[in-house]
N, C-alpha and C positions, 0 to 999 in steps of 0.2 A: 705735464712735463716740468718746465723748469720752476723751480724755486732755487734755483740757484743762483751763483752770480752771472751776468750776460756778457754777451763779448763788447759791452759798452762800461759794462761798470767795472770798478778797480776794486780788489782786494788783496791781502797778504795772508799769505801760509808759513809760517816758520818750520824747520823741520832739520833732520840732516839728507846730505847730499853726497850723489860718488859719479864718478863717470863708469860709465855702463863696464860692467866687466871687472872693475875693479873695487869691490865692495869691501876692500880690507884698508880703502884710506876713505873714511867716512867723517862730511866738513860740515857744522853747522851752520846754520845761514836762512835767509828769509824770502822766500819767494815775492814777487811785486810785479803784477798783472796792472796793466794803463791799455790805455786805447791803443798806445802809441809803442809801448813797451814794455814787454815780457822781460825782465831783469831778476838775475839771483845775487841775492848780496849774499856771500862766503867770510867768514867772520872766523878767525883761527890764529894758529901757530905757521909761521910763514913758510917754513919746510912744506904744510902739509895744502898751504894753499896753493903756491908754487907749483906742485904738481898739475894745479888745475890748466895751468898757461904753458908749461913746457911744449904740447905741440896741438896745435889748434885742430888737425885732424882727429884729436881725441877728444873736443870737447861735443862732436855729429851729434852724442846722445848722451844727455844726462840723466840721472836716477835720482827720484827723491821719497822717501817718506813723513807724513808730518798727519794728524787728526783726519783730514779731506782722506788720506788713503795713501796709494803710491800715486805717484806721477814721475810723466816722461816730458822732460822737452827736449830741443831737437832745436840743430844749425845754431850751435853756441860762440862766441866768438868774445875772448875779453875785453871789457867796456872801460874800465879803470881800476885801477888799484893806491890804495894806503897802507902803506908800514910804518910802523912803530918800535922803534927802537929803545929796549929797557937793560940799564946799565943788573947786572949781575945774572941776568936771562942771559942763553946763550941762542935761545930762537927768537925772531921779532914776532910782533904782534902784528898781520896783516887782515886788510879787507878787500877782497875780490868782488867787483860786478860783476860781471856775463852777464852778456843780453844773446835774446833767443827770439825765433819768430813763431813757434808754434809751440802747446802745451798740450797734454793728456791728462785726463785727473782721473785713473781708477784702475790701470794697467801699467805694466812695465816693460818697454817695448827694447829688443838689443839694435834694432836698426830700421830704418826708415821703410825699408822691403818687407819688414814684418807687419807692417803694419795696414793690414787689410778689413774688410767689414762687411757684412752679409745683408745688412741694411744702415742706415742713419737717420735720425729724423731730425728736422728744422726749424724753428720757428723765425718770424720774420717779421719787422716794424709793420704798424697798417694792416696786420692779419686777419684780427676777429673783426676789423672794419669790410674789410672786403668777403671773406666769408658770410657775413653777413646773419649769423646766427649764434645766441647766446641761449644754451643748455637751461640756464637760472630764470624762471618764470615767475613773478612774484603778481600775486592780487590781493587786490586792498579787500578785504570784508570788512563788512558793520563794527565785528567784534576787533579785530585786529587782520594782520597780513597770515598768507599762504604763501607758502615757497612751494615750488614746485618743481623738478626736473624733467625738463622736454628730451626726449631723443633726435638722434641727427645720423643719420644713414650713412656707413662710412663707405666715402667714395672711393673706388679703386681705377684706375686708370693705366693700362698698356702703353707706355711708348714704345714702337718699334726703332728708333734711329737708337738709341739708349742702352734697350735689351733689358730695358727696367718697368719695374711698379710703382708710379706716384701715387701714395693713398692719402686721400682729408682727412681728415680725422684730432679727435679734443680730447683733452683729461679734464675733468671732472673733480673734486675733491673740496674738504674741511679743515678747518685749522684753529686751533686756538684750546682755549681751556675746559673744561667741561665745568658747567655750571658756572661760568665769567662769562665766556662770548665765544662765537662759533664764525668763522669770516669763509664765506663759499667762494672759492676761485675755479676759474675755468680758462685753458688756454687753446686756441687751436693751432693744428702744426700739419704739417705734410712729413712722411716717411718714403725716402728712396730704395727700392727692393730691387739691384740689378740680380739677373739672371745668375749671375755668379759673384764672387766676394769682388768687390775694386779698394782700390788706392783712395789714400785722403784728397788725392789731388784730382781722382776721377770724381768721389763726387762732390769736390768745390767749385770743377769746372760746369757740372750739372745742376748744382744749385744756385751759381750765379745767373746762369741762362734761366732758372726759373723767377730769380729775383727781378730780372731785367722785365719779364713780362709782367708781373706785376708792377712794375715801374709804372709800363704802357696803360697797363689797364686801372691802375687808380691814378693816373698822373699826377705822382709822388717817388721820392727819391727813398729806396725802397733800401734797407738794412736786414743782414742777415743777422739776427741776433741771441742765438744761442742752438748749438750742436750735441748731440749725444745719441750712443748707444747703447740701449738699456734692455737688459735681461730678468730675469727671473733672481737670476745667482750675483750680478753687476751692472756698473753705470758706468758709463766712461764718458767723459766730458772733452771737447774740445774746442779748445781756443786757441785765435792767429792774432799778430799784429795787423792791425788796420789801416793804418795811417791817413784813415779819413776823419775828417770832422765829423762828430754824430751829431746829429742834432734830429730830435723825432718830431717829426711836423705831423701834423694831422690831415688829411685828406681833406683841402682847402672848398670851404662849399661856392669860392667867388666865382670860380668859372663853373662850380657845379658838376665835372666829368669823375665819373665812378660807374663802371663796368663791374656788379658784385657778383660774386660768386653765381650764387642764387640765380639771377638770369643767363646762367652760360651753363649750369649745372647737367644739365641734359646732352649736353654737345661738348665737356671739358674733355673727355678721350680725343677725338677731335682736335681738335682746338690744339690741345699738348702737341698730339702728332705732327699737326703743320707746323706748329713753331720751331719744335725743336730741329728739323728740318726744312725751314725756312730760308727760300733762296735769296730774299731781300735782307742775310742778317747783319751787311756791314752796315746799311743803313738803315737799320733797329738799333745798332748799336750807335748810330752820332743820334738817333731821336732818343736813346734814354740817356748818354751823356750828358747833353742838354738839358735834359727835366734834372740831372745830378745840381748841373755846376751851375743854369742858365740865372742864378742871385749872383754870381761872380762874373759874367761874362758881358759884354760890349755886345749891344743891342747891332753890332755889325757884325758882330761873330755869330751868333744866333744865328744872323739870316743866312750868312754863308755856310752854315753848320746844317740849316733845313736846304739849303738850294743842290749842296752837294748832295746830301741823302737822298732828293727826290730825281736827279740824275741818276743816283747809283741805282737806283730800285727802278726808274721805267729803264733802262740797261739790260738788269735781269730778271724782269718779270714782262717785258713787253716784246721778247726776243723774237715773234711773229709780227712786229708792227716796227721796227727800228730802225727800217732801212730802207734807201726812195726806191729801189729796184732789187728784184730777186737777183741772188749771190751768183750764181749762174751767168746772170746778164753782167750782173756789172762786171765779173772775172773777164768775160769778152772784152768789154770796153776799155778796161783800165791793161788788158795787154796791149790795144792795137794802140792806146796813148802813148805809154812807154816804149813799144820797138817805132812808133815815129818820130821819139826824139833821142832814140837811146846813140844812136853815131854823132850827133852834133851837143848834145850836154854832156859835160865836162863828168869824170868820174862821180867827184862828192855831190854833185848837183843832179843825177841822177840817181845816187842812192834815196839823196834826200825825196827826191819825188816819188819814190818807192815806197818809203816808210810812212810818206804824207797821204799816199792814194789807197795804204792798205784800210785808213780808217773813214777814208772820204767818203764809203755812201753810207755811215751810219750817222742818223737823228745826231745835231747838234744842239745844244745844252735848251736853245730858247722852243725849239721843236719838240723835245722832249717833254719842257715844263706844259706845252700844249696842248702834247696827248697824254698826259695824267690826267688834267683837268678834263679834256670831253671826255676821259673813263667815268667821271664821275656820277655819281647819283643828281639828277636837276635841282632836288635842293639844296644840297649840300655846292654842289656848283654853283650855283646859285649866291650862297651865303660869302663863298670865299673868295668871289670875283670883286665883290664891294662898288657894284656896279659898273666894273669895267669887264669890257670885249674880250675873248681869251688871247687874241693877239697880240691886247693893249698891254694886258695882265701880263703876259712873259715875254712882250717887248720889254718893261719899265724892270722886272726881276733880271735879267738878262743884260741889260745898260750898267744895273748896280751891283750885279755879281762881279760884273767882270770890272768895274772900275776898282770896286772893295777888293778884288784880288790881284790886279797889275797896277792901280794906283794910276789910268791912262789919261785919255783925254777928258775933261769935267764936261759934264752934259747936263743941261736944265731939267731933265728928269730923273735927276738924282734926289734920294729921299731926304726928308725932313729929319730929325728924331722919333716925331710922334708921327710918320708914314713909315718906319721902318718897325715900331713898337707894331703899328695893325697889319702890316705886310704878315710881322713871325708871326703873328697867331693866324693868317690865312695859311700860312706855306707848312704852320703845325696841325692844321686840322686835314691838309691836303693828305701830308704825312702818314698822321695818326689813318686816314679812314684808307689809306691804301695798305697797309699794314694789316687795320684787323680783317680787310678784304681775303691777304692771303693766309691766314689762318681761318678763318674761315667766321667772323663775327659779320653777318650781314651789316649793308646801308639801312635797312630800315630797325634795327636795333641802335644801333647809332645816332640817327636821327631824333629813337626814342627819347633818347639817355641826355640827348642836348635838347629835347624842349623838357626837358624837367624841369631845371633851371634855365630858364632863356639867357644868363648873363654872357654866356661867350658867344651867341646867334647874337644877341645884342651890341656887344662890341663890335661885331664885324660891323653890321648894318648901321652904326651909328659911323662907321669910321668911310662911309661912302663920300663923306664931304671932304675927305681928304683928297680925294685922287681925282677930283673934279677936271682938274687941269691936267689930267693923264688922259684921258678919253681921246 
C-alpha cells in the first residue's frame, strides 16, 4: 500500500484551486497538510481571492489540481488573510488561508453525499508487529544471502453487526535502481468490504472500533495512519485533521502483554463478531482511553477511570447475578414500602423514595467489584488480589473510589502513591481479562501470554508488601 505520505507526516502540493462548481475563477495557491492542519494558502489578485470568503457556505468543497492529481477537500472555513496594496495596480495583491478538516487525493468529489466507497483499506501503527509475519525471509549461506518470499494466507472475516468483509492481507514490492540497489518493502493492512457502498464517516466509525481493539490487544495507543482506495484505473487517498499528538511507540516488552495475530488467527471471525457487538463497549472505551492518555494522567484518575469501567461492565454483562432478589420479588416489597408510607411522607419526599428504591436492589459499586473478581480464573485472581481477601480487595478500592470522587471523610485506608500505582495495574488486568472474556479470548490464553514475560505477574506479587496493613 502506502508509499505515500501518512496521516502523520506533513507535506505540500502547489497547484490551482476553484470552489466546486465554479471552475472559471481558478487561484493559485499551495496545499499544506500537518497533523494538526489541512490549510490552503490562495495567493492572487484580491478580486479573485475575495470570491473565496464572500460566503462560507460555498467554501463545503474545494477543487484543486496540482502533479498528486485532482484533489478535494471539504468543511473550508477562512483562516486569515493578507493584502497588499500597490500604488498604480488597480487590484491589491491578496493571500488567503482556509483551513479544512478533511482531504482526497485522486477524485473530485461536488459534495460530501457523493462521496461514497465499495471498500477502503487501512493501515495502522504497531501493525506488522501484531500481525506478526514478515513476507521477506532472508538465509545466510556459506556463499552469500538468499532472499526469499514466504506467503501468508489472506484472511477474510464476516462481521455480521457491520454487513461487512475485514480482510488481512500485505503488499509486497521493490524499489530502487537497477544495477545500484534494490530496497524490498512489505506493509500489512486490513481492507473494509461493507455489503454495500458506505460513507467516509461509516467507515471512520468502523475503523476506529477496529483501532480500539488493537489498542486492547497490543496495549499500545494505536494510530490509524494512512487510508486509500485503489483500483485498477485509480488511487484515492484520504486524510483528516487529527489533533492528536503522534508519537509511535513501540509495543513496550516491560510488562511484556501482546496478544499477535497469529495466536488468535483461527478464531479472528469470532473474535471480530463479539467485539464489534460488544455489550461492555462504554467500558472498552475508558480501558483504551487510558492506555491513550494514561503518560498524562494523575495516578488518581486511572484508578477512577479502571473502577468505573469495571462497574459499567459487571452492570452489563452480569445482568443474571446483579441484584440480591428476583425482580418480581423485590416489585412486591418495594410496593408494600411505599403505600405504607405514602399518606404520611410529604410529596418531594416520597418521590424521592421512589427514584431511590427503583435502584435499591441492584449490586452496589463495592459488590460488584466482588463479583468480577470470584468470575475470575484462580490464577489470574490470584495474582490481582496481591494477597488480600476479595472483601478486603473492594473494601479498600470502594473507601478510595468514593473519597477520590466526593473528596469525603479521610480514612486510614487511603492509598499511598505507590499502592495506588499497584492497585491500576490490578484493577487493569481485572479489566483487560474481562473484556477478552467477552469476545471470546480464553483465561488460559492470557495466562499464557503473561507468563511469557513474568514482569507484570511480577509486579503484582511483589507489590503484596504494600497492602500488608489492608488485610
Amino acid at each position: 500500500m502506502s508509499k505515500y505520505p501518512k496521516m502523520y507526516d506533513t507535506f505540500e502540493y502547489p497547484g490551482v484551486w476553484w470552489i466546486a462548481g465554479e471552475e472559471g475563477n481558478k487561484v493559485g495557491g499551495v496545499l499544506k497538510f500537518t497533523v494538526n492542519d489541512i490549510l490552503l494558502e490562495l495567493n492572487g489578485e484580491g478580486i479573485n481571492i475575495l470570491n473565496f470568503r464572500s460566503d462560507v457556505q460555498r467554501l463545503a468543497v474545494i477543487h484543486g489540481n496540482c502533479l498528486e492529481g485532482a484533489i478535494t477537500l471539504l468543511d473550508g472555513f477562512p483562516h486569515n488573510q493578507q493584502t497588499k496594496y500597490s500604488t498604480g495596480k488597480s487590484n491589491p495583491h491578496s493571500i488567503l488561508t482556509l483551513s479544512f478538516t478533511r482531504l482526497l487525493i485522486g477524485e473530485h468529489y461536488q459534495n460530501l453525499q457523493d462521496i461514497v466507497f465499495p471498500e477502503l483499506s487501512f493501515e495502522f501503527s504497531n501493525f506488522n508487529e501484531w500481525i506478526n509475519f514478515s513476507p521477506i525471509e532472508v538465509e545466510h549461506l556459506e556463499k552469500g544471502i538468499q532472499i526469499s518470499v514466504k506467503t501468508f494466507e489472506t484472511v477474510e472475516s464476516y462481521v455480521n453487526d457491520i454487513n461487512a468483509k475485514i480482510t488481512f492481507t500485505y503488499t509486497f514490492g521493490n524499489s530502487g535502481e537497477n544495477f545500484s540497489y534494490q530496497q524490498l518493502y512489505y506493509k500489512n493492512f486490513i481492507t473494509i468490504q461493507p455489503d454495500s457502498p458506505q460513507s467516509l464517516e461509516w467507515y471512520e466509525k468502523v475503523a476506529k472500533k477496529f483501532k480500539d481493539l488493537l489498542s486492547i490487544l497490543t496495549d499500545t495507543n494505536i494510530f490509524m495512519e494512512y487510508v486509500e482506495h485503489s483500483t485498477i484505473e485509480k488511487r484515492i487517498r484520504y486524510y483528516r485533521t487529527s489533533f492528536n499528538d503522534y508519537m509511535k511507540v513501540k509495543i513496550s516488552p516491560y510488562r511484556g502483554f501482546l496478544i499477535p495475530f497469529t495466536m488468535i488467527k483461527d478464531d479472528i471471525e469470532d473474535i471480530l463478531n463479539k467485539w464489534y457487538s460488544l455489550n461492555i463497549n462504554s467500558s472498552a472505551l475508558t480501558y483504551v482511553n487510558i492506555i491513550a492518555n494514561s503518560k498524562y494522567m494523575f495516578v488518581e484518575d486511572i484508578f477512577l477511570g479502571y473502577s468505573k469501567a469495571l462497574e459499567s461492565a459487571h452492570r452489563n454483562s452480569f445482568s443474571e447475578n446483579n441484584k440480591f432478589v428476583a425482580e418480581d420479588v423485590y416489585n412486591q416489597i418495594k410496593g408494600k414500602m411505599l403505600s405504607a408510607i405514602k399518606i404520611e411522607a410529604p410529596g418531594n419526599l416520597y418521590n424521592k423514595l421512589v427514584s431511590t428504591l427503583q435502584y435499591a436492589n441492584e449490586f452496589g459499586f463495592q459488590r460488584r467489584i466482588q463479583e468480577i473478581i470470584k468470575s475470575l480464573d484462580p490464577k489470574i485472581k490470584d495474582i490481582v488480589l496481591m494477597g488480600l481477601e476479595v472483601r478486603d480487595f473492594a473494601d479498600i478500592v470502594r473507601i478510595n473510589r468514593d473519597y477520590n470522587t466526593h473528596f469525603g471523610e479521610i480514612s486510614d485506608k487511603l492509598f499511598s502513591p505507590h499502592q495506588f500505582m499497584s492497585i491500576n495495574e490490578s484493577l487493569k488486568l481485572i479489566m483487560l481479562n474481562t473484556i477478552l472474556r467477552q469476545i471470546g479470548i480464553s483465561d488460559d490464553l492470557l495466562w499464557t501470554i503473561l507468563n511469557f514475560n513474568k514482569n507484570w505477574i511480577g509486579y503484582l506479587n511483589n507489590s503484596k508488601e504494600l497492602f500488608e496493613n489492608n488485610k
